[in-house]
Structure formats: structure tokens, C-alpha cells
C-alpha positions as CSV (number, residue, x, y, z in Angstrom):
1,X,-13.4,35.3,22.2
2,X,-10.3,35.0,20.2
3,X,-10.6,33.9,16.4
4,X,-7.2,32.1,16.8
5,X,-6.7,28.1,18.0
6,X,-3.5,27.0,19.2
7,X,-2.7,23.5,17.3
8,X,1.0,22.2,17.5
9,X,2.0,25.4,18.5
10,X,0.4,26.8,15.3
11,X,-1.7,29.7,15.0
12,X,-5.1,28.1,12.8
13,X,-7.8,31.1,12.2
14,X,-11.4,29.2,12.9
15,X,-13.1,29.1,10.1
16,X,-17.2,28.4,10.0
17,X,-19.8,27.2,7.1
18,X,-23.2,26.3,7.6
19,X,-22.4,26.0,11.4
20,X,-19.5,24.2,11.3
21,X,-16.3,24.5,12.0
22,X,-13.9,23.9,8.8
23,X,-10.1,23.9,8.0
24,X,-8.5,24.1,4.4
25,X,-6.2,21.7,2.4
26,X,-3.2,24.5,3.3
27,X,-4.0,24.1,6.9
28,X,-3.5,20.6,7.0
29,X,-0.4,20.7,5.4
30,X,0.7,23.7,7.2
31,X,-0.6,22.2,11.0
32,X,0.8,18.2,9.9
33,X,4.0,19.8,8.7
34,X,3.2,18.8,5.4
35,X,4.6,20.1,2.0
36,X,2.2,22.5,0.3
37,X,-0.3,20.3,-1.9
38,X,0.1,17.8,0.4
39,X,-3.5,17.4,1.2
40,X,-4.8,18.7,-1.8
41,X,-3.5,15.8,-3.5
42,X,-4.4,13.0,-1.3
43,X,-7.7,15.0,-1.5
44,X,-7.8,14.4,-5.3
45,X,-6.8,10.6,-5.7
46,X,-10.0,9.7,-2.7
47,X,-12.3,12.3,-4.0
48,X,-14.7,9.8,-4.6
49,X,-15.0,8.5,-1.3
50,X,-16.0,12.0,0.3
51,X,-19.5,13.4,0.6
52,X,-19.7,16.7,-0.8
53,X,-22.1,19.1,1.8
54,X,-20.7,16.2,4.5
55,X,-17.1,16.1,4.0
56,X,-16.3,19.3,2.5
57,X,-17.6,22.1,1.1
58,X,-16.6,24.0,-2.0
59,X,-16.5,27.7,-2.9
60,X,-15.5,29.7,-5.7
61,X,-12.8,32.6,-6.2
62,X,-15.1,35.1,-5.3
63,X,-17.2,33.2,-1.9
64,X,-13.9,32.3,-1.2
65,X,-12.2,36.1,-1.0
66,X,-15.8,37.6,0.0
67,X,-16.4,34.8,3.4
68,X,-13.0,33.9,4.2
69,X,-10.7,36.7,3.1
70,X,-8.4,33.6,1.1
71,X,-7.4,34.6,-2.3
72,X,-8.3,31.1,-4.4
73,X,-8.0,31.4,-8.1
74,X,-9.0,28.1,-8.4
75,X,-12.1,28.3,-5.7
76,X,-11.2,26.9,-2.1
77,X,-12.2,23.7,-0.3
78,X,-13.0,23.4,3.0
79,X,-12.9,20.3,5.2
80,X,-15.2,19.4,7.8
81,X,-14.4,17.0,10.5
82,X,-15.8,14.0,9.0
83,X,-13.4,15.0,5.9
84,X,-10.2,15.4,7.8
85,X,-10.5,12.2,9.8
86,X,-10.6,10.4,6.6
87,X,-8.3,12.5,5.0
88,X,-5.5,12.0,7.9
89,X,-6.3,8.5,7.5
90,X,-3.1,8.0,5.1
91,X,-0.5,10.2,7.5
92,X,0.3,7.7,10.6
93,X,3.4,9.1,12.0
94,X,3.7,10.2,15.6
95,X,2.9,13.8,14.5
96,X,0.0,13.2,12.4
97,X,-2.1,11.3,15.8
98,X,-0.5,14.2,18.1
99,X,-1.9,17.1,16.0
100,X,-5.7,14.8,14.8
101,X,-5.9,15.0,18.4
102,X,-5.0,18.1,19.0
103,X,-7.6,19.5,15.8
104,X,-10.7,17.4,16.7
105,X,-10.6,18.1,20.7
106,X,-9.4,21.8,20.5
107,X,-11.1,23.0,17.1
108,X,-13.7,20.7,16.1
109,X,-15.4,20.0,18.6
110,X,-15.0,23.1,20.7
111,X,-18.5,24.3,19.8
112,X,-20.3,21.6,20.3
113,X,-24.0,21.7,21.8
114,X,-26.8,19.6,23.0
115,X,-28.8,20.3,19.8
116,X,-25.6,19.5,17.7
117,X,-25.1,16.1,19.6
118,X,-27.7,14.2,17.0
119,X,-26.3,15.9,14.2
120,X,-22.4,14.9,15.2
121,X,-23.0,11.5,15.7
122,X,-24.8,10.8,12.8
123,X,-21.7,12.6,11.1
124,X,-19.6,10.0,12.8
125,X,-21.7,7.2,11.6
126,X,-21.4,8.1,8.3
127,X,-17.4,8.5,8.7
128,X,-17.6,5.1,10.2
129,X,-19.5,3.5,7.0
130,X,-17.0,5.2,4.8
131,X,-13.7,4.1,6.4
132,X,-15.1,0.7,6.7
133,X,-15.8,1.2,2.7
134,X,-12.2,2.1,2.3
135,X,-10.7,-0.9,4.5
136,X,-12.4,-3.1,2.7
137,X,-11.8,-1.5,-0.8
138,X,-8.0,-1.3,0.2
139,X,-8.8,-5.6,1.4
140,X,-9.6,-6.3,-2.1
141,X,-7.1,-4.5,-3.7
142,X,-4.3,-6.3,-2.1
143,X,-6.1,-9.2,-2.6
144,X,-6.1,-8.7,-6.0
145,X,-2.2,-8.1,-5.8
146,X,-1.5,-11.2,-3.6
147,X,-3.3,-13.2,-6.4
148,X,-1.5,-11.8,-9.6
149,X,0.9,-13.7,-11.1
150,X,4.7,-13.3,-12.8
151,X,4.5,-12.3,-16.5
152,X,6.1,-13.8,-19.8
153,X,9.0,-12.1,-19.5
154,X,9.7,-13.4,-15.4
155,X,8.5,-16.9,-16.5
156,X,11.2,-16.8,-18.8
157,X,14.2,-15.5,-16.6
158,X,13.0,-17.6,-13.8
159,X,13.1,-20.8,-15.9
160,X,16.9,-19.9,-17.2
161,X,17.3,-19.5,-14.1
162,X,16.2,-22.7,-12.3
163,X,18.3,-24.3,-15.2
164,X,21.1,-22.9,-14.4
165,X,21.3,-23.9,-10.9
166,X,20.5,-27.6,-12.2
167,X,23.5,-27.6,-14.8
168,X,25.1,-26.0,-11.6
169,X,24.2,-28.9,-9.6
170,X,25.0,-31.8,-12.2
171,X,28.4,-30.3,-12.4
172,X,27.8,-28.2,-16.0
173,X,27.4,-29.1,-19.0
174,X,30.2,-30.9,-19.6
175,X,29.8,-33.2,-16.6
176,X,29.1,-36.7,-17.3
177,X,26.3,-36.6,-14.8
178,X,24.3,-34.1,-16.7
179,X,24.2,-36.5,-20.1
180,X,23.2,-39.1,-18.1
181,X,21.3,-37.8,-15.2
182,X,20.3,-34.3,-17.0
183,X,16.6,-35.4,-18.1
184,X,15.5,-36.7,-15.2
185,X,17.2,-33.9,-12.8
186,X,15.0,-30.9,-14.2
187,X,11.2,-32.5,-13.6
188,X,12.4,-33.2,-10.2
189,X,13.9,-29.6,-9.5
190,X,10.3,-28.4,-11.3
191,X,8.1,-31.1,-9.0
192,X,10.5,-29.8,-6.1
193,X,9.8,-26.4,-6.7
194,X,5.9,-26.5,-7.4
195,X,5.7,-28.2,-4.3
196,X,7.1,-25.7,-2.3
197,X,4.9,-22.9,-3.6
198,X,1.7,-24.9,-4.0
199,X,1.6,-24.4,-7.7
200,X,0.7,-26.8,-10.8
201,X,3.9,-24.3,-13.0
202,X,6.3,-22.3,-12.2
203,X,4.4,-19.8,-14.8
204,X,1.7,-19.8,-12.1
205,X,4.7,-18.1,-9.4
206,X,2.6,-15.3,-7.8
207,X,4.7,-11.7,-7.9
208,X,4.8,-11.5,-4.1
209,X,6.7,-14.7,-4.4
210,X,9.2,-13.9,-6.7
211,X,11.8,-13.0,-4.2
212,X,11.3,-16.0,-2.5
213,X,11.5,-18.1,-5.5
214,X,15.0,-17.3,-6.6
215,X,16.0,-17.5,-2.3
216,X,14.8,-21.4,-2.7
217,X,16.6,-21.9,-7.0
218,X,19.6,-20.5,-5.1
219,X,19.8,-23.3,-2.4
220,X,18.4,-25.6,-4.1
221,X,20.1,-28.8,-3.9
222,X,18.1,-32.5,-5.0
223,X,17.4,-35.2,-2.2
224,X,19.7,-37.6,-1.1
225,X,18.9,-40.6,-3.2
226,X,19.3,-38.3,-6.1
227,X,22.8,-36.9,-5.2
228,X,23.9,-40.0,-4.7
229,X,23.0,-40.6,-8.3
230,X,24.8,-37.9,-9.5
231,X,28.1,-37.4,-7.7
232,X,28.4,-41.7,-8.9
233,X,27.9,-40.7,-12.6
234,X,30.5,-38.4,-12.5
235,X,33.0,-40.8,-10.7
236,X,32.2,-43.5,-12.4
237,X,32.9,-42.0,-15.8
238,X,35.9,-40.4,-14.4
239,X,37.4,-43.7,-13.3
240,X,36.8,-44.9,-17.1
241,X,39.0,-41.9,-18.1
């Protein structure tokens, strides 16, 4: 029986530990078209969501030249298959599902036996409980970023902004309409805007609005009743001229 398994038209030598079949972080890259360190790193930043004995296994320089002929200064990890479905969790493209497919069919599970069948899907369990884990943990993060707010420094420029485009409005600073009209236009572009974005300040602008927020100061314009109001202060002071 030949030691080699065709995956994307890629050559991967089957490797085994503890009766299982196992890949390395340089043939993920190597099968997913990866750069080198690809995997490795995305191993890295999640380490703490995988099992070690469950996800992966890890051997030194010398286990690693002695069981698997691979020269590893550093010692070598290996990847079971509950390890690389969580790992290939963060590469979606067309390739990545073609060759997950391609690994767990033709190279995982290729040696799989009725006294195995217990063990396997108690591993798949336990992949289960852990991507649900990292769903949820990637739910609260963005959570967490929906809910932040804009600092000091973009409540500041946001304010000079929204100024700006009422001066704009009242015709400038010059205008007669923005000495007459000026205190009472910029608590009703605030109220205006506060309304819009269902907050009690513009300080209180979440970042994922921020975009949105200079979209509506840009267009802003006041109601009718109030530009009314304005557009008669200036001609009305212009006819005294």
C-alpha cells in the first residue's frame, strides 16, 4: 500500500501517531497553497482553543527526525483531524473547502474502523463544543466592537464638523441669519442628529457609526419651518442694506 495520498494534485506522505492519521503546519500550507508559516501562525494566535493529545500532538527535534524523518530544530507539531478542521476554520475560499474535503475523505478518514467509530465521533463532539466555543467567543467580541464608542479626539473633529455644516447652512459667519438664528440652529442640528442615531450626545457616536455620521452632517439640512426662518433673516437684513 502506497505511503503517498493524492490531495489537490499534491503528493502528502501519511503520517501516523498514536493510531492516527496526522498532517503538519507545512502540509497545510503546502496542500491550501498557503505561504510557509501560514498555519503555523494561525496555529499560534488560537493555541488556546486546541486540546493538546486531541488536537495535535508535539514532538521534539529528535522524536521528530527519529519517527518522521522531518528535520525540526524547533520540535514539530502534528495536527490531528479535529485540529485541522478548526484550524481551516479561518481559510474560506473555494480552495480551502475543495482541499478540507479532499484531506478528511481521502486521508483522515481512510483508516477508519468499526472499533474506531466511538472514538471518532466523540472526537467530533468535542470539535463541535469547541467551534461552538469560538462562534460564540468571536459573538462577543464583535459585540464588544459594535458597542464601543468614538474617542476624545473624534468627538472633537466630529463636533467642528457638525459646526461647520451649520455656519454652512446659516450662510457663514457673516450672514445675518447666523447672529440672529445661530443659537438656536446648533441644538436643533444636535437634537436632529441624536435622534437619528438613538443617542443622548454625539460623544456617545458608536465607531461603527462614524462613517455614517459625517454621510448624515454632510446632507444635513434643518426642517422646513426652520429654513424658512433663515433664508427670511438674511433677506430681511439685506433689504435694510
Amino acid at each position: 500500500m502506497s505511503n503517498l495520498v493524492k490531495i489537490n494534485n499534491q503528493d502528502l506522505q501519511v503520517k501516523e501517531f498514536k493510531g492516527q492519521r496526522v498532517v503538519t503546519l507545512k502540509d497545510i500550507d503546502i496542500l491550501h497553497e498557503r505561504p510557509e508559516g501560514t498555519a503555523g501562525r494561525n496555529f499560534r494566535e488560537n493555541r488556546k482553543y486546541f486540546i493538546k493529545g486531541t488536537d495535535y500532538f508535539q514532538r521534539n527535534s529528535s522524536e521528530a527526525k527519529n519517527e518522521f524523518d522531518v528535520i525540526a530544530p524547533n520540535g514539530l507539531i502534528l495536527i490531528t483531524e479535529s485540529g485541522y478542521l478548526m484550524l481551516v476554520k479561518s481559510l474560506q475560499d473555494n480552495l480551502a473547502w475543495k482541499v478540507q474535503r479532499e484531506l478528511v475523505n481521502n486521508y483522515f478518514r481512510n483508516k477508519v474502523t468499526d472499533n474506531s467509530m466511538g472514538a471518532l465521533k466523540l472526537m467530533h463532539e468535542q470539535v463541535g463544543a469547541v467551534i461552538y466555543k469560538l462562534d460564540n467567543h468571536d459573538t462577543r467580541i464583535q459585540k464588544i466592537e459594535d458597542n464601543m464608542t468614538i474617542d476624545h479626539a473624534q468627538q472633537e473633529k466630529l463636533n467642528r464638523y457638525g459646526r461647520e455644516r451649520v455656519i454652512k447652512v446659516l450662510g457663514g459667519k457673516d450672514a445675518p441669519a447666523y447672529k440672529v438664528l445661530g443659537k438656536k440652529a446648533f441644538p436643533r442640528f444636535w437634537n436632529n442628529y441624536k435622534r437619528v442615531f438613538g443617542v443622548s450626545s454625539y460623544k456617545d457616536t458608536a465607531i461603527k457609526d462614524i462613517d455614517n455620521a459625517y454621510t448624515f452632517i454632510d446632507n444635513w439640512i434643518p426642517d422646513e419651518e426652520f429654513g424658512l426662518a433663515i433664508r427670511g433673516a438674511n433677506a430681511q437684513i439685506s433689504l435694510v442694506r
